[in-house]
N, C-alpha and C positions, 0 to 999 in steps of 0.2 A: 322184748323183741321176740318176735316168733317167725318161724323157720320152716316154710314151707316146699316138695318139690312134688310138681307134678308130672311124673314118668311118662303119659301120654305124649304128652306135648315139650316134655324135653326142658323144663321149667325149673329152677331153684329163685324162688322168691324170699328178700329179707323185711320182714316188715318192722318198722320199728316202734308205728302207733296207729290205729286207727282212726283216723281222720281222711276225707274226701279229697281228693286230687284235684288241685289246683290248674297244675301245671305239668307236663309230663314231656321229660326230654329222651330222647333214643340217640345212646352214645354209638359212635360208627364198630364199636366192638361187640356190638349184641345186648347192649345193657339199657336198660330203660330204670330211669330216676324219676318216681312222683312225687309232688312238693306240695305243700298244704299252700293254701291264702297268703300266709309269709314266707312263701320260699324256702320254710325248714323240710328237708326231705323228710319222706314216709314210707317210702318204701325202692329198694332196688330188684329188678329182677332179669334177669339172664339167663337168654335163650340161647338154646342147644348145650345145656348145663352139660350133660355126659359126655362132651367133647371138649371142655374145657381142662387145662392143668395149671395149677396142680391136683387139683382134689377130682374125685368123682363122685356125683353123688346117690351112687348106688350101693358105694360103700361106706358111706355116711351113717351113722343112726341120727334120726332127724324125730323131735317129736314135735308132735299138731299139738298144738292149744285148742282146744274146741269154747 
């Protein structure tokens, strides 16, 4: 899994595998869910991440997988 936030745009993405999105639902709380061909998600990501609690993620150490 790798662990992404992007500060611009207020972003903490979880990614859990590489694979194309199928399917992409936007929960009413800010969270978008992508789901492969079979409906196994791929990825969560949630916007306006530094407004959310508990955590923030600015104080997170987060590291990039490149």
């Amino acid at each position: 899994m790798n662990v992404k936030y992007d500060a611009e745009a207020d972003i903490l993405i979880f990614i859990f595998r590489d694979a194309f999105p199928a399917n992409t639902i936007s929960e009413p709380a800010g969270a978008i869910v992508s789901y492969d061909e079979t409906n196994k998600p791929i990825s969560i990501e949630f916007l306006n991440a530094s407004k959310r609690q508990p955590f923030n993620p600015q104080e997170l150490m987060l590291t990039i997988a490149t």
